[in-house]
C-alpha positions in Angstrom: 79.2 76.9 88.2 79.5 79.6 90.4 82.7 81.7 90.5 83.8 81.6 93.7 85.3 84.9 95.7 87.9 85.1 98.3 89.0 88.1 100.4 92.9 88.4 100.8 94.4 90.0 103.5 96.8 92.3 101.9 100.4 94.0 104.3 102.0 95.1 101.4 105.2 92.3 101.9 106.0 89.8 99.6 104.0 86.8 101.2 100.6 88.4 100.6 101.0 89.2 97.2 101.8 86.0 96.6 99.0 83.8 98.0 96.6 86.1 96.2 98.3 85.5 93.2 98.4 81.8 93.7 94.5 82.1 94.2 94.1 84.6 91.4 95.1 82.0 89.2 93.0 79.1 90.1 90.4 81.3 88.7 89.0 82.4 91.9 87.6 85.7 92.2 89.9 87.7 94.8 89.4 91.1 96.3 92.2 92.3 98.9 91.5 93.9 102.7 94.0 96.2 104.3 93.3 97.2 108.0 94.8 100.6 109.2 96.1 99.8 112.5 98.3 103.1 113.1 101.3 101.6 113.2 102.3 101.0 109.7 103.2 104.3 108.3 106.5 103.6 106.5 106.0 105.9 103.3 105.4 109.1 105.6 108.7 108.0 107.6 110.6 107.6 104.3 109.0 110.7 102.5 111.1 112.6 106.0 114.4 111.0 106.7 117.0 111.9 104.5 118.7 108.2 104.7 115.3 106.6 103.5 114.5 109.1 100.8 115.9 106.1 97.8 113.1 104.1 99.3 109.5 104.1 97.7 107.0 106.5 98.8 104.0 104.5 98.7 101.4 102.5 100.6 102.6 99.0 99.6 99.1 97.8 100.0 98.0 99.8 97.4 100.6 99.0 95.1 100.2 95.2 95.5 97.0 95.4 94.4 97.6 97.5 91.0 100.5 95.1 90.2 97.2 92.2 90.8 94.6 94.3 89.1 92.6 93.4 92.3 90.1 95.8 94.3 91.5 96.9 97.2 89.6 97.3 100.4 91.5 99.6 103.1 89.6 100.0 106.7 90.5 102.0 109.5 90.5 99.8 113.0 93.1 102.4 114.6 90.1 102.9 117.8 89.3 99.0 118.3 92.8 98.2 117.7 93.8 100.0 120.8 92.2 96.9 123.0 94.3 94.1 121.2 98.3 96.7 121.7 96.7 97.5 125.4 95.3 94.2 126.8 97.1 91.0 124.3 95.1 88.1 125.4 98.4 86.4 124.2 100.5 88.4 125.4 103.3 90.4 123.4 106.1 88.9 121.1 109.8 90.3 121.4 109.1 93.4 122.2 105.2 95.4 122.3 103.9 93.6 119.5 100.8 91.6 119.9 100.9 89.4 116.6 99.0 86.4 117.6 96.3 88.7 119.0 96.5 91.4 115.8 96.3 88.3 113.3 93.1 86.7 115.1 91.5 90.2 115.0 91.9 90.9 111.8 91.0 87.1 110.3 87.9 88.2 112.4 87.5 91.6 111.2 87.8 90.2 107.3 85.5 87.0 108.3 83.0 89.4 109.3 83.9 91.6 106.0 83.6 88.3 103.9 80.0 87.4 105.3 78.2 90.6 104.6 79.8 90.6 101.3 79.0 87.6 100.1 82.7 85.8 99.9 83.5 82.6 100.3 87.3 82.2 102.2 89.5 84.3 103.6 93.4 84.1 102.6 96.6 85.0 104.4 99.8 85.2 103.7 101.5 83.4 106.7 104.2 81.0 106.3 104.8 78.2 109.6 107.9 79.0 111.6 108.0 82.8 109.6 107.9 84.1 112.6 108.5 83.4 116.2 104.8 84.9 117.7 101.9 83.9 115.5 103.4 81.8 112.4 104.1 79.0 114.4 102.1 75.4 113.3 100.6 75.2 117.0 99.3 78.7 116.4 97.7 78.1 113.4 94.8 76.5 114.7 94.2 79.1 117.2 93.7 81.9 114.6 91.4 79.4 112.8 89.6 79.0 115.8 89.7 81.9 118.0 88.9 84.1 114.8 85.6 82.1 113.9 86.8 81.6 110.6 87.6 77.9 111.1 88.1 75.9 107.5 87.4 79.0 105.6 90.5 80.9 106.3 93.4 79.8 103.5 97.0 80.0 103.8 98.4 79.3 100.4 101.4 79.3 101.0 102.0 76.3 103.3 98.4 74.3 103.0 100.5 71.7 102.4 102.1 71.7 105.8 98.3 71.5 107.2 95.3 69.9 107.1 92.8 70.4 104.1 90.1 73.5 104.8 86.8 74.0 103.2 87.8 75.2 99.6 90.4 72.6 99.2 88.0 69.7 100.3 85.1 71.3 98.3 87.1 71.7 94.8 87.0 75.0 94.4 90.6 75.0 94.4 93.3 72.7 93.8 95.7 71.4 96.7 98.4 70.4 95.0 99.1 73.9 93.1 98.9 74.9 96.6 102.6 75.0 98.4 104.2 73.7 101.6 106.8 76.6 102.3 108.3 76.5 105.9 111.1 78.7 108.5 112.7 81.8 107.7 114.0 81.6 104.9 112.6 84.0 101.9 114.4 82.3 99.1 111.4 80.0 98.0 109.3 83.1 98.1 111.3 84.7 95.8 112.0 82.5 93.4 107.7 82.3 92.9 107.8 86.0 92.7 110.4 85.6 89.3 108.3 82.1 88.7 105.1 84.4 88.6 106.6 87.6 86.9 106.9 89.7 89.8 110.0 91.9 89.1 109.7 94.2 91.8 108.0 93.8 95.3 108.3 95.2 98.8 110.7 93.9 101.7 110.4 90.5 101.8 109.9 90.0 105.1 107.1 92.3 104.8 105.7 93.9 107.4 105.5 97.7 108.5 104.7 97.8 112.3 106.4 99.7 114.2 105.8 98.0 117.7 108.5 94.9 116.2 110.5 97.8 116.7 112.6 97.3 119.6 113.2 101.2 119.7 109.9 102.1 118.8 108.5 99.7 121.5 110.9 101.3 124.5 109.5 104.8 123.3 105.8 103.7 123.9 106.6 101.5 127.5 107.6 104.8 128.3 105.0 107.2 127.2 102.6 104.4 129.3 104.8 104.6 132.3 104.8 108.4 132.7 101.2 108.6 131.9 100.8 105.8 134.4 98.3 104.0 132.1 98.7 102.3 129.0 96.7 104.9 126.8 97.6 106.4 123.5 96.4 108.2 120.9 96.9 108.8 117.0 99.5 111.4 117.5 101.3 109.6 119.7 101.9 107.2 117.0 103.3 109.8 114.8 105.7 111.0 117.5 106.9 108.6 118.6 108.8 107.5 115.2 110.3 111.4 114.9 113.4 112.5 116.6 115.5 112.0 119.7 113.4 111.5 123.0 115.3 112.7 125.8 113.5 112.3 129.8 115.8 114.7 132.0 113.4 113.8 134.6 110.3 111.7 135.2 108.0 114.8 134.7 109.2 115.7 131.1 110.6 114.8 127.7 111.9 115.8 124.8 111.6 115.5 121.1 114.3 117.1 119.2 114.4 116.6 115.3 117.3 115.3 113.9 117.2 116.8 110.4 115.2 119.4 108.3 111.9 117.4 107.7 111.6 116.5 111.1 112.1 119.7 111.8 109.3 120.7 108.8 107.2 117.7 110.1 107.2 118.8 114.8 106.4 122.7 113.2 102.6 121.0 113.1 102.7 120.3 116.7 104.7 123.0 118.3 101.3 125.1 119.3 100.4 122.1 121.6 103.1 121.7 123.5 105.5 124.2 125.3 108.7 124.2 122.5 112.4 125.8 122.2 114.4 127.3 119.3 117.8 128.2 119.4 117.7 131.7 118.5 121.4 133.2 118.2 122.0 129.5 116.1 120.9 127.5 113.7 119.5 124.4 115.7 116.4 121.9 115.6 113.0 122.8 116.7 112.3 120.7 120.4 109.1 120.0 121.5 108.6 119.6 125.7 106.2 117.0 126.5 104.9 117.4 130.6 105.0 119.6 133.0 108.4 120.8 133.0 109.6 122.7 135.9 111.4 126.5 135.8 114.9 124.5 136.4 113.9 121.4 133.8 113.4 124.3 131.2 116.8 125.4 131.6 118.1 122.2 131.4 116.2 121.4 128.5 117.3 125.0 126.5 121.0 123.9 127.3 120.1 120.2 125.8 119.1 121.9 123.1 121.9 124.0 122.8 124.0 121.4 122.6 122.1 120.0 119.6 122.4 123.3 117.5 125.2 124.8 115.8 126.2 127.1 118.9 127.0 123.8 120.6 130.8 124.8 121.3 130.1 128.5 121.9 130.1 130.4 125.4 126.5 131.0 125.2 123.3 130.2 123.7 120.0 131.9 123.5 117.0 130.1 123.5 113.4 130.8 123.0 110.7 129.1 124.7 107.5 129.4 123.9 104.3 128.0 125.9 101.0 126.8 124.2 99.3 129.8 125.2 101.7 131.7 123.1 103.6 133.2 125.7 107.2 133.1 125.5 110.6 133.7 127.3 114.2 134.3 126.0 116.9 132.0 128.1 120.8 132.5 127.6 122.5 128.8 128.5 125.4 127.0 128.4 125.5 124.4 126.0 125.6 121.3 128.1 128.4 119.4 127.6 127.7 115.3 126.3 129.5 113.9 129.5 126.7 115.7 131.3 123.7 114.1 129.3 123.4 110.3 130.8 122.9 107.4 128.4 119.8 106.6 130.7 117.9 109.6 129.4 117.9 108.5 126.0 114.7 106.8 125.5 
């Protein structure tokens, strides 16, 4: 007979290792897809925050896949995905995330994968009533649909909970070692992780994108308002997730690090934008996105001030430098944290 192959798609949380697994040994041949989005770059924020440095450094993806001994497929959509974050069809979830929209693109993204491959069905992880946006049973069928994948597209996990698709119906695997998970709850989950010998696996809840992120989220509705379009790009992504952003005024913002490697990590940016460094103390490197005027400068070197060590002295010298490399030396008064409203905390 021939073997048949699936493609899984593979987040690096708990639920997708799982339904490969369950496939895996049904004695299907299974091969995992990862889509780079952009937005799921937790090992680079743990290898820089002090408080996340117990936490694995390591693209879960990748590691799910060694602990299958499956092939791993990892594709970059970071350009087209830009459409789905800008212009949801669906609309967004709690905050800027687009789930039902990401999960359609992607089923079609590995549907279109599968067919020039030569694989049969597609597998997900998703669970009904998991979560609030796309994991919903009257969503179901409109990934299935909208997707193109139709009958082909598996979710192991709870096929129970839903009607039969085309490898079920055709024998090639076996409903009933199938499962009928539902809600929140992870506890069934993990007890088939210890059922199947998974000792160790990522969050599970899975999941690495930041736009669930209720602060992440506010940070982007505001780079989109003050650029008056929705519009981003790569390193937009990466900044957004480092430091405190500060708006003094509509014109400008601030990113000041909070610690030494986001200090280590805004040094790779500060010849693009115009930056300060507290100079007579130790203090954190901020970087000045906009058009900041003479007056916002000062206001931003006594912001800054206040962030260093020289916070309770008399004065504070800063140095600001400009992208063209020119620079000027500016002696402020820390400003005092009655001064700074909560509103300019992004």
């Amino acid at each position: 007979m021939t073997k048949r192959k699936a493609v899984a798609l593979i987040s690096g949380g708990l639920d997708s290792l799982l339904a490969a697994k369950v496939i895996q040994d049904q004695g299907i041949h299974v091969e995992g897809i990862n889509f780079y989005t952009g937005f799921c770059v937790e090992g680079h924020t743990h290898a820089i925050r002090k408080k996340d440095k117990a936490k694995p450094k390591r693209n879960n993806a990748l590691w799910s896949a060694e602990q299958l001994g499956m092939k791993l497929h990892i594709i970059d959509i970071a350009e087209e995905y830009k459409d789905i974050v800008i212009n949801p069809k669906h609309g967004y979830g709690a905050h800027l995330n687009p789930c039902l929209d990401c999960k359609i693109f992607m089923v079609n993204k590995a549907l279109d994968w599968a067919n020039d491959n030569g694989f049969d069905f597609i597998i997900t992880g998703e669970v009904i009533g998991q979560r609030p946006k796309s994991q919903r049973k009257e969503t179901m069928p409109i990934i299935a649909r909208e997707s193109g994948a139709h009958d082909r597209l598996l979710r192991p996990l709870c096929a129970q909970n839903l009607p039969a698709t085309l490898p079920e119906r055709e024998g090639w695997i076996k409903r009933d070692e199938l499962f009928g998970f539902s809600g929140r709850s992870r506890k069934p989950q993990i007890e088939l992780a210890d059922k199947l010998g998974f000792e160790e696996f990522a969050q599970p809840a899975g999941g690495c994108c930041f736009l669930t992120d209720e602060a992440y989220s506010k940070k982007l509705a505001d780079l989109w308002e003050f650029r008056g379009e929705k519009r981003y790009e790569l390193d937009d992504i990466m900044l957004l997730k480092i430091g405190r952003h500060i708006r003094p005024a509509p014109n400008f913002k601030m990113i000041i690090s909070r610690e030494e490697g986001e200090n280590n990590f805004l040094e790779g940016y500060r010849k693009q934008f115009l930056h300060l460094r507290t100079i007579s103390h130790n203090g954190p490197l901020t970087l000045i996105d906009g058009e900041p005027t003479a007056d916002n400068i000062e206001v931003a070197a006594r912001i800054a001030a206040r962030f260093s060590q020289g916070k309770q002295a008399e004065l504070v010298q800063v140095k600001a430098t400009f992208p063209d490399g020119q620079s000027k030396v500016l002696e402020v008064t820390p400003i005092l944290p009655t001064e700074i409203p909560q509103s300019w905390y992004i």
